[in-house]
C-alpha positions as CSV (number, residue, x, y, z in Angstrom):
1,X,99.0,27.2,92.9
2,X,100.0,24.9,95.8
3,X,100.7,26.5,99.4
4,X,99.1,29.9,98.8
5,X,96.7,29.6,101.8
6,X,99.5,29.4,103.5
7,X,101.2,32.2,102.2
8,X,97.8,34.2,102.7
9,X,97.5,33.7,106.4
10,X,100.6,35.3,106.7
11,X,99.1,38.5,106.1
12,X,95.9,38.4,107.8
13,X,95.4,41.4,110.4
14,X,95.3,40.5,113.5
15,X,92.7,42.8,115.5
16,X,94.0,44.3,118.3
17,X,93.4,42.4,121.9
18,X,91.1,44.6,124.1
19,X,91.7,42.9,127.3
20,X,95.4,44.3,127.0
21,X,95.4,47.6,129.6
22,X,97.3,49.8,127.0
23,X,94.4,49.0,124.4
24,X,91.8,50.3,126.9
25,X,94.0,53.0,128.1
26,X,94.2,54.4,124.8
27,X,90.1,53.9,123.8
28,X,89.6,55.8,127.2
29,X,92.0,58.4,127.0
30,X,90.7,62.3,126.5
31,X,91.2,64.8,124.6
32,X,90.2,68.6,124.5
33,X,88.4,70.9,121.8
34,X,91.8,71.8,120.8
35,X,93.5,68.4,120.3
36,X,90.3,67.2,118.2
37,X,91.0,70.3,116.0
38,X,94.3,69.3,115.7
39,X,94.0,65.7,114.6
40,X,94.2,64.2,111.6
41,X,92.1,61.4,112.7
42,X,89.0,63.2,111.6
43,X,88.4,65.2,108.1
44,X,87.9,68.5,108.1
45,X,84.1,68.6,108.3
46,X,84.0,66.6,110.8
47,X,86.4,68.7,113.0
48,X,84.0,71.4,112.0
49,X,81.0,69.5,113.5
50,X,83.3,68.9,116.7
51,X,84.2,72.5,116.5
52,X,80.7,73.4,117.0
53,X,79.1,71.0,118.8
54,X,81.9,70.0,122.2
55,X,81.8,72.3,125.0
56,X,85.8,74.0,125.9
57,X,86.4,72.9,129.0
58,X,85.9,69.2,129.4
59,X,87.7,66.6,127.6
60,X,86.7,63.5,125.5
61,X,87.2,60.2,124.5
62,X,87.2,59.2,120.8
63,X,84.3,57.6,121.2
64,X,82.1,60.5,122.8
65,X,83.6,62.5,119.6
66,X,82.4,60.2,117.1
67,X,78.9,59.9,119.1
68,X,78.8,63.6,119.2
69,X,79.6,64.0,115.3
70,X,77.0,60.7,114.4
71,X,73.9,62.7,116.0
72,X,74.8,66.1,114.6
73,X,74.5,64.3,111.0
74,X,71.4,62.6,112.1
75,X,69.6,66.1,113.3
76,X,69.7,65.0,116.7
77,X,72.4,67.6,118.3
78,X,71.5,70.8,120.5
């Protein structure tokens, strides 16, 4: 089949650019307790572990979520 690289690169996924401000806004936006609870970005055991281990009050970023659900699973939370 002639030309189907071509046809393939149509379709490749370009990753998003992290130098672009609304691409760090977003990764360093924060959410509460509550909105974690609420999302369907995480299943539902792992809104469980949130739902135990974050504090109320202060907020979070995605990544301190995911941080905070990677050293419950590996024994390391308080």
């Amino acid at each position: 089949m002639k030309g189907i690289g071509g046809a393939l690169a149509m379709f490749t996924k370009k990753e998003p650019d992290l130098k672009k401000p609304e691409v760090q806004q977003k990764n360093n936006q924060k959410y509460s307790k509550a909105q974690f609870a609420e999302s369907q970005q995480f299943s539902r055991m792992e809104k469980d572990i949130l739902a135990a281990v974050l504090l109320e009050q202060p907020t979070y970023t995605l990544q301190e979520a995911q941080q905070h659900i990677q050293q419950f699973m590996n024994g390391e939370a308080q």
